[in-house]
PyMOL commands that place a pseudoatom at each C-alpha (Angstrom):
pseudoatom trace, name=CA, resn=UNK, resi=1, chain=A, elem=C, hetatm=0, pos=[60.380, -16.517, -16.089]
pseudoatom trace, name=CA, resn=UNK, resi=2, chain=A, elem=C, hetatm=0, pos=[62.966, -13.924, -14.277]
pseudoatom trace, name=CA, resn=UNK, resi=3, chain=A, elem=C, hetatm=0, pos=[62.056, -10.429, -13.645]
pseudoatom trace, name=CA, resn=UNK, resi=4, chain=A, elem=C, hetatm=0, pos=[65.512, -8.798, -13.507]
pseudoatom trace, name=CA, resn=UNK, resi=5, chain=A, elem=C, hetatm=0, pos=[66.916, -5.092, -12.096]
pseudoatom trace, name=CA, resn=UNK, resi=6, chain=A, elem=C, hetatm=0, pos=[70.235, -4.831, -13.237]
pseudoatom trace, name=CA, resn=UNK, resi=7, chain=A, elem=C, hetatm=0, pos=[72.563, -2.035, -12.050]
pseudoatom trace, name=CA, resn=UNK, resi=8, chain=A, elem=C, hetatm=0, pos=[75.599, -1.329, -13.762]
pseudoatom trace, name=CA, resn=UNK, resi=9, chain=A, elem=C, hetatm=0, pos=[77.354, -0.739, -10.713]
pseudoatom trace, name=CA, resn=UNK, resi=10, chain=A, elem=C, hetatm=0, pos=[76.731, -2.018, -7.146]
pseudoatom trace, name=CA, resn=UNK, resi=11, chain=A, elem=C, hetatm=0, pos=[74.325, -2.119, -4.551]
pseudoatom trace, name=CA, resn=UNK, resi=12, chain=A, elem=C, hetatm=0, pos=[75.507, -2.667, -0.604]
pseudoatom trace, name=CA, resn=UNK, resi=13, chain=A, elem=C, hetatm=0, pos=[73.207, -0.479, 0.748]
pseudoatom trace, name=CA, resn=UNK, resi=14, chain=A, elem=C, hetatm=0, pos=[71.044, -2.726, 3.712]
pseudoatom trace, name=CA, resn=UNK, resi=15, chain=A, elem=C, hetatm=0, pos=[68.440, -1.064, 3.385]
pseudoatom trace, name=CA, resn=UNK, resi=16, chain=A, elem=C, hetatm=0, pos=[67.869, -0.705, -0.344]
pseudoatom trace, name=CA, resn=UNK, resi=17, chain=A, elem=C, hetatm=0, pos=[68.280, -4.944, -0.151]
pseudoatom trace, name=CA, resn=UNK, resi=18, chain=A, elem=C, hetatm=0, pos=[66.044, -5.078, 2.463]
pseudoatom trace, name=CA, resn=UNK, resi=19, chain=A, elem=C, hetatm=0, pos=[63.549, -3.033, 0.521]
pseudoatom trace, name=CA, resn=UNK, resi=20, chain=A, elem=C, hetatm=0, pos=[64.112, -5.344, -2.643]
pseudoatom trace, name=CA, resn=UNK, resi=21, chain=A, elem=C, hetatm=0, pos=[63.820, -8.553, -0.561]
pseudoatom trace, name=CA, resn=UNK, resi=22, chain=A, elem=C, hetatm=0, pos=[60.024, -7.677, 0.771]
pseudoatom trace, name=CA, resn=UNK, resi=23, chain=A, elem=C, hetatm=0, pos=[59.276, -7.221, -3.188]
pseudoatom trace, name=CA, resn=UNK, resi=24, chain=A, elem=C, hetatm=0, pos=[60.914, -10.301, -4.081]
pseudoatom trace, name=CA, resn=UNK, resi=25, chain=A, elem=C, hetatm=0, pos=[58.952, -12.371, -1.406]
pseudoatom trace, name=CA, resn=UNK, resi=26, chain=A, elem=C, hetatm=0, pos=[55.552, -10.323, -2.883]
pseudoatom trace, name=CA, resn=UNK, resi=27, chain=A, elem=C, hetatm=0, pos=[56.471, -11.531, -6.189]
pseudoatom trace, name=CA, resn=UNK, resi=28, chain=A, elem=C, hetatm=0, pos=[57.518, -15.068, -5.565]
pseudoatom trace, name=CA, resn=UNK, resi=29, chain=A, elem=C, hetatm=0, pos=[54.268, -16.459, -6.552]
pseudoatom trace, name=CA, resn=UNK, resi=30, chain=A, elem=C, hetatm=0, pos=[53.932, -14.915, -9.800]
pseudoatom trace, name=CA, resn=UNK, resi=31, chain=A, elem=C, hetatm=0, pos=[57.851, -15.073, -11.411]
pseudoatom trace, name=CA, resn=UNK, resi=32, chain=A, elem=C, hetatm=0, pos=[60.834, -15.184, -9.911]
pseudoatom trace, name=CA, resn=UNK, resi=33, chain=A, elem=C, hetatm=0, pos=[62.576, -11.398, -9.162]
pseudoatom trace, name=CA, resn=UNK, resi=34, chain=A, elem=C, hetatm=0, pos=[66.153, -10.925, -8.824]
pseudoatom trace, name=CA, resn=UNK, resi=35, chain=A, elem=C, hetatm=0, pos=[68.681, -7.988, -8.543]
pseudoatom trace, name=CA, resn=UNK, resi=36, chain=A, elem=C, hetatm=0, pos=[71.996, -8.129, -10.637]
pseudoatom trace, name=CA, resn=UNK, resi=37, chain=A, elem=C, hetatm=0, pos=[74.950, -6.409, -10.161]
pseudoatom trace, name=CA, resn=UNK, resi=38, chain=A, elem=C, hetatm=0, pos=[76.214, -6.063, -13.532]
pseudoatom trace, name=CA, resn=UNK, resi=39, chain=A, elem=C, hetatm=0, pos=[79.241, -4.092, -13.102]
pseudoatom trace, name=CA, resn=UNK, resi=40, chain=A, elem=C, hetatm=0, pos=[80.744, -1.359, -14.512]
pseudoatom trace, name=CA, resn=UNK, resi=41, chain=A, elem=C, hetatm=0, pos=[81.735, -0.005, -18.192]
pseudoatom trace, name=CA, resn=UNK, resi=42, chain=A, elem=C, hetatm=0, pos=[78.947, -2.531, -19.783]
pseudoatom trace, name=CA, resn=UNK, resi=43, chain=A, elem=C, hetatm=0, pos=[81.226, -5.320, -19.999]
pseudoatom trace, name=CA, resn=UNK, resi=44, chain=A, elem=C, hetatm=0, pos=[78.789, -7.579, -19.193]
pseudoatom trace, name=CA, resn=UNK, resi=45, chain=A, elem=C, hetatm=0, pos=[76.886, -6.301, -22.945]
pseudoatom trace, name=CA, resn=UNK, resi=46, chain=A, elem=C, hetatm=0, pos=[79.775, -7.523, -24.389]
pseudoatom trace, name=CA, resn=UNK, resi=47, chain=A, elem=C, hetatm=0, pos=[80.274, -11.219, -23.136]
pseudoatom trace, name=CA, resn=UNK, resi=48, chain=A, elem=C, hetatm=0, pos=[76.417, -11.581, -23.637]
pseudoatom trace, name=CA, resn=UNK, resi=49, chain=A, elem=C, hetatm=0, pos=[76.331, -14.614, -26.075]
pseudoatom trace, name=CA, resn=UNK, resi=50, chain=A, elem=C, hetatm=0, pos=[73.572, -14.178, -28.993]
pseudoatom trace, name=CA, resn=UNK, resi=51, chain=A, elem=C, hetatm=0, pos=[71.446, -17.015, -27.199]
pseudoatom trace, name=CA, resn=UNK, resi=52, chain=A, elem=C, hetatm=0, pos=[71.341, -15.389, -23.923]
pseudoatom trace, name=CA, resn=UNK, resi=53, chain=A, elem=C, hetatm=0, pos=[70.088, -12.164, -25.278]
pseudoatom trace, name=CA, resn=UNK, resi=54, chain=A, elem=C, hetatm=0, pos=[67.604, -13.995, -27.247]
pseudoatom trace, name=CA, resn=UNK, resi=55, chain=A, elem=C, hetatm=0, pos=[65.819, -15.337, -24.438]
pseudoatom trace, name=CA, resn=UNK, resi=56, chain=A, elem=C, hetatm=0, pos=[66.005, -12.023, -22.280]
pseudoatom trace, name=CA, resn=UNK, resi=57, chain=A, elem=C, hetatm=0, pos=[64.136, -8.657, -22.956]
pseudoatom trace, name=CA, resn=UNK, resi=58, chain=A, elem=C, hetatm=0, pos=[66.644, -5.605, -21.994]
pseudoatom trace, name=CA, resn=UNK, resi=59, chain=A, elem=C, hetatm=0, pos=[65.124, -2.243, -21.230]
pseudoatom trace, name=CA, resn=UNK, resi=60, chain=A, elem=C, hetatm=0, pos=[67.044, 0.591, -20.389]
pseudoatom trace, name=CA, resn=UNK, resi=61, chain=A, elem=C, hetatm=0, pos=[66.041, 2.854, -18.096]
pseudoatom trace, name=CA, resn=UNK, resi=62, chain=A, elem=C, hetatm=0, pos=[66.623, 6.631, -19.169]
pseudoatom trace, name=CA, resn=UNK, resi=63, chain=A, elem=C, hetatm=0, pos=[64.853, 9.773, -18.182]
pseudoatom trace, name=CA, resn=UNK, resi=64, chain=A, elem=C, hetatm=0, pos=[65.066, 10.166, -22.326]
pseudoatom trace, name=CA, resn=UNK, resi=65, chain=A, elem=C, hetatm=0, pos=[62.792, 7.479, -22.395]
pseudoatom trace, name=CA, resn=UNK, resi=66, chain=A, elem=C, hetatm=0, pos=[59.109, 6.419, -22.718]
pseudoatom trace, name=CA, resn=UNK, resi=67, chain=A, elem=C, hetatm=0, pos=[56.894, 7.980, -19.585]
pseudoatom trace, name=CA, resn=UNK, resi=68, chain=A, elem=C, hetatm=0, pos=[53.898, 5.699, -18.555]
pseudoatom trace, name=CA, resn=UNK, resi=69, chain=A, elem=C, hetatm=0, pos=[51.027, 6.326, -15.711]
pseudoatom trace, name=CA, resn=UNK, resi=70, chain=A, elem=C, hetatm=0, pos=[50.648, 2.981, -13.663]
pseudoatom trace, name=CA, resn=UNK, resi=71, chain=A, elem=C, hetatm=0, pos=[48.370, 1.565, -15.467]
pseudoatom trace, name=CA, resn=UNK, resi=72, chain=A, elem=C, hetatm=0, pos=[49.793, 2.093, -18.933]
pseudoatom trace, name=CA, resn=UNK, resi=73, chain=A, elem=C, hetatm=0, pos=[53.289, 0.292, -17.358]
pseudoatom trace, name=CA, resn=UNK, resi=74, chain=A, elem=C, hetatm=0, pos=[51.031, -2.204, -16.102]
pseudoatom trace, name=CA, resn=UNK, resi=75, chain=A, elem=C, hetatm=0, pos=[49.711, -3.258, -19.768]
pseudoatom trace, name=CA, resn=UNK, resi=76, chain=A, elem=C, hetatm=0, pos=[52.921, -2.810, -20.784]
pseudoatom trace, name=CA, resn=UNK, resi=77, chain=A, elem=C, hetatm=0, pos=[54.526, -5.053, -18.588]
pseudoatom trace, name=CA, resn=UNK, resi=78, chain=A, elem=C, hetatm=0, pos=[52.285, -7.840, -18.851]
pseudoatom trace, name=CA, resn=UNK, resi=79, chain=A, elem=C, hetatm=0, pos=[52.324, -7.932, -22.646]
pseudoatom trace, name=CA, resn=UNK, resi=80, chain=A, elem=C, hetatm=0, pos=[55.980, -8.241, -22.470]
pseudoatom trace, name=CA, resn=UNK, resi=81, chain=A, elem=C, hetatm=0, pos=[55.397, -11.048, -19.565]
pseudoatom trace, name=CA, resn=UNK, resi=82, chain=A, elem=C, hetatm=0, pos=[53.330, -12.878, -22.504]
pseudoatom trace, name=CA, resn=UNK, resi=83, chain=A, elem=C, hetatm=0, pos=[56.297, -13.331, -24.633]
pseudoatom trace, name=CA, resn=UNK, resi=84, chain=A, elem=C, hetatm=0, pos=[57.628, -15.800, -22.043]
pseudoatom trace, name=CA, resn=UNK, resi=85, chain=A, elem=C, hetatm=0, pos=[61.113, -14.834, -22.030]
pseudoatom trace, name=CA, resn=UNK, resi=86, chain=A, elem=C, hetatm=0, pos=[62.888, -13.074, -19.012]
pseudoatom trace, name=CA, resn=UNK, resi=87, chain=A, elem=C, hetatm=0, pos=[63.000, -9.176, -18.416]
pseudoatom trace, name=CA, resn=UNK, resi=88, chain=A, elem=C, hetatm=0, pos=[65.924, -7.865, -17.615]
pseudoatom trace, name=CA, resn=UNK, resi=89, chain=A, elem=C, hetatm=0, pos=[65.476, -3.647, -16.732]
pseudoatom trace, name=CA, resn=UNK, resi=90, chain=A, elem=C, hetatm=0, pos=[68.888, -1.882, -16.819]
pseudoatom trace, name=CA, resn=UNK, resi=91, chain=A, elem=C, hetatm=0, pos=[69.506, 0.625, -14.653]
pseudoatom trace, name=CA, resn=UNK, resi=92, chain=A, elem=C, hetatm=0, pos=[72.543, 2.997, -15.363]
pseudoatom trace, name=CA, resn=UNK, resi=93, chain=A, elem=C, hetatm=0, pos=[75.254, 4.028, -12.814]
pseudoatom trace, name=CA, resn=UNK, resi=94, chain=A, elem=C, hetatm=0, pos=[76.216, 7.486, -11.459]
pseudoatom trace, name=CA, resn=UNK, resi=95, chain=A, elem=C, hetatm=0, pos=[77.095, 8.105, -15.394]
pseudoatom trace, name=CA, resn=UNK, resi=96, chain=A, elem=C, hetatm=0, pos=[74.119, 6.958, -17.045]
pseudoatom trace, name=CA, resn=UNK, resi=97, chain=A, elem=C, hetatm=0, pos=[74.010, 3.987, -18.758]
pseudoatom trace, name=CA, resn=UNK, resi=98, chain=A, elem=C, hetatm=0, pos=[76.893, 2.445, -20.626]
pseudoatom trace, name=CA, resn=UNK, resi=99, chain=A, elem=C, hetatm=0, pos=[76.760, 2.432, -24.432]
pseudoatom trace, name=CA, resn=UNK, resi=100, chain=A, elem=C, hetatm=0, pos=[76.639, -1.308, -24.814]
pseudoatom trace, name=CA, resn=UNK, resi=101, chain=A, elem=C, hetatm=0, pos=[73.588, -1.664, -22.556]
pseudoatom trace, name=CA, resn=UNK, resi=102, chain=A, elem=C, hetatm=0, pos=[71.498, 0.939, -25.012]
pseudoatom trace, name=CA, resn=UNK, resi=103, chain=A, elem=C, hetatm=0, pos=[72.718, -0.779, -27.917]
pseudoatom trace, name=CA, resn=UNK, resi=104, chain=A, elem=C, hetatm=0, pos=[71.481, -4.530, -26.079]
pseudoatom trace, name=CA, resn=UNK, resi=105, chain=A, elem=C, hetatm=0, pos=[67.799, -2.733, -24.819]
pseudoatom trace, name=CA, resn=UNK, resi=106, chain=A, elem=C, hetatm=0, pos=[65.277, -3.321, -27.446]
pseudoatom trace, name=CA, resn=UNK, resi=107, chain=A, elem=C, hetatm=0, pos=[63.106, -0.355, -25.796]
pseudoatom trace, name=CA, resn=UNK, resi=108, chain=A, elem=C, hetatm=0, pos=[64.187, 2.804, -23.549]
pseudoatom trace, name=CA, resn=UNK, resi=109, chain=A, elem=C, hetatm=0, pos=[61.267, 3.783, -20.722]
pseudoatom trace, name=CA, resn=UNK, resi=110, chain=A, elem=C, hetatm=0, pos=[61.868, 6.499, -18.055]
pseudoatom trace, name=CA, resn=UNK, resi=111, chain=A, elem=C, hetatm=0, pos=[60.628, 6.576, -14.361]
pseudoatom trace, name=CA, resn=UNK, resi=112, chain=A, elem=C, hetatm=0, pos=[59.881, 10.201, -14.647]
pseudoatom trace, name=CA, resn=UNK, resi=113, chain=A, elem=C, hetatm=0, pos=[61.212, 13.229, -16.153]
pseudoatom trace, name=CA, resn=UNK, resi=114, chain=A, elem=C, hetatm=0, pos=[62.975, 13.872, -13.370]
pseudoatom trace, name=CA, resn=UNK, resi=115, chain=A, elem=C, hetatm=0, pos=[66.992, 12.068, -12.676]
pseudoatom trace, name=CA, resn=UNK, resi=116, chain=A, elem=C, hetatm=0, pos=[67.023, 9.693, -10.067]
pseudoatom trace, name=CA, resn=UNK, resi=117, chain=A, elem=C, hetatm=0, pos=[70.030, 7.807, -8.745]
pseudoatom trace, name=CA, resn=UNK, resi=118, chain=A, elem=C, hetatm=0, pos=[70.421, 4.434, -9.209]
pseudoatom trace, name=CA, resn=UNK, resi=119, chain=A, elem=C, hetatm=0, pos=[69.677, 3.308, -5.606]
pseudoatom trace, name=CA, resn=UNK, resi=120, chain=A, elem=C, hetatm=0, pos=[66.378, 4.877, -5.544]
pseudoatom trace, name=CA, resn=UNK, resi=121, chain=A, elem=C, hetatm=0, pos=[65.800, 3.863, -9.481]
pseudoatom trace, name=CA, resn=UNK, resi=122, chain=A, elem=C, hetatm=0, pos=[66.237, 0.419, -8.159]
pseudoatom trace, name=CA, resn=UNK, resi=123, chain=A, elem=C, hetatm=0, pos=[63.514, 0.716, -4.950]
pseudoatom trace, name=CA, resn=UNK, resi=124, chain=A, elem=C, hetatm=0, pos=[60.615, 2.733, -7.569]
pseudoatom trace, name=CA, resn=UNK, resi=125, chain=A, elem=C, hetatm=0, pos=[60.783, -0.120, -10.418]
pseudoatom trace, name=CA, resn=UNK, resi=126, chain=A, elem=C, hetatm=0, pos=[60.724, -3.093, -7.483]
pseudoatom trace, name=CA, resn=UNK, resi=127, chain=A, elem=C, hetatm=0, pos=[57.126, -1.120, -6.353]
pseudoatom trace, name=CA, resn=UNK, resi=128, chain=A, elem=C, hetatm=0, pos=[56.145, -0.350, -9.715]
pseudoatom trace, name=CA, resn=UNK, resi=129, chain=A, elem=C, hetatm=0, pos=[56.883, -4.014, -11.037]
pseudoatom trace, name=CA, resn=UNK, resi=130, chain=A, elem=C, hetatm=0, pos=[54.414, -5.182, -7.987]
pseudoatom trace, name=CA, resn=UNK, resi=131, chain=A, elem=C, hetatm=0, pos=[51.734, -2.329, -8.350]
pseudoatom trace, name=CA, resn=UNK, resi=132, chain=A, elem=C, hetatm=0, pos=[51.693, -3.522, -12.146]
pseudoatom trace, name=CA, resn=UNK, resi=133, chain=A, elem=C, hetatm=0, pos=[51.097, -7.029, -11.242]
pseudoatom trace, name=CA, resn=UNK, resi=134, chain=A, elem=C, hetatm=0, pos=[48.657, -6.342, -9.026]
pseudoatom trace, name=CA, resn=UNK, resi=135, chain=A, elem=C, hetatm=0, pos=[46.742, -4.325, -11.177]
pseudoatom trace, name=CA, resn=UNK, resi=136, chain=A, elem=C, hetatm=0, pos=[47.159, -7.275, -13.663]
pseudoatom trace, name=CA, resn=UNK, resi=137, chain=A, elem=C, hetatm=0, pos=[45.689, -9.350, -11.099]
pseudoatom trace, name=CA, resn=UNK, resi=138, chain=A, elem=C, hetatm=0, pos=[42.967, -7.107, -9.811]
pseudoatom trace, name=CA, resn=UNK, resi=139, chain=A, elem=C, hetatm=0, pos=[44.761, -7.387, -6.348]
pseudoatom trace, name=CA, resn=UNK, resi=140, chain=A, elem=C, hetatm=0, pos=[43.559, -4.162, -4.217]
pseudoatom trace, name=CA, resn=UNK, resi=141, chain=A, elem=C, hetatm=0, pos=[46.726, -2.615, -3.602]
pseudoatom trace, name=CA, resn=UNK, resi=142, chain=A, elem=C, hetatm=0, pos=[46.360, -0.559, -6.253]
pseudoatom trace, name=CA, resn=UNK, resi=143, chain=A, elem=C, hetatm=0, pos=[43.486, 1.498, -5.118]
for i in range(1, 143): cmd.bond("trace and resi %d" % i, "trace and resi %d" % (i + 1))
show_as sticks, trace
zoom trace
């Protein structure tokens, strides 16, 4: 299984990578966690062959979206882990996100109800994917 942030739109920043990279080496014994650059304009929705997007799980990200406390994510996140095919989270650009990605996300959640840019979007859902596993796990990083 792949745990996917997508960005539609780039990420050079070193030290948002480097951030990503110490959650990818936390997560590496539980699923395999990735960043994707999916460029702009959602053309990457619309070369997405019907097989593809049946084995992946798209969420958007959207402040519009459903709000959950760490916990709640957590539960959320590990029935959807339970399904056994990969989640891919979309995160918008500078714009928001395209209209193909909403139309290819099969649920809309929010980080808060405050806007956050896509850089920082990125560096919350890489922490929040790992506190949710550990809580999964009854690791103590959580408390």
């Amino acid at each position: 299984m792949v745990v996917r942030l997508a960005v539609e739109g780039r990420v050079k920043d070193k030290i948002i990578l480097d951030f990503i990279s110490e959650y990818q080496k936390r997560l590496s014994p539980y699923f395999k966690f990735e960043i994707a650059e999916l460029g702009e304009g959602g053309r990457y929705f619309e070369k997405l062959s019907k097989q593809q997007a049946a084995s992946e799980i798209f969420i958007a990200m959207d402040a519009g979206g459903r709000k959950f406390t760490s916990e709640g994510f957590a539960e959320w996140f590990d029935t959807k882990r339970s399904l056994s095919k990969n989640i891919t989270f979309v995160i918008g650009e500078a714009t928001g996100l395209s209209k193909q990605a909403r139309m290819a996300a099969s649920e809309v959640i929010s980080l808060s109800d405050m806007t956050f840019s896509y850089k920082l979007s990125l560096m919350v859902m890489a922490e929040q994917i790992y506190r949710a596993v550990t809580i999964i796990t009854g690791h103590p990083y959580h408390k």
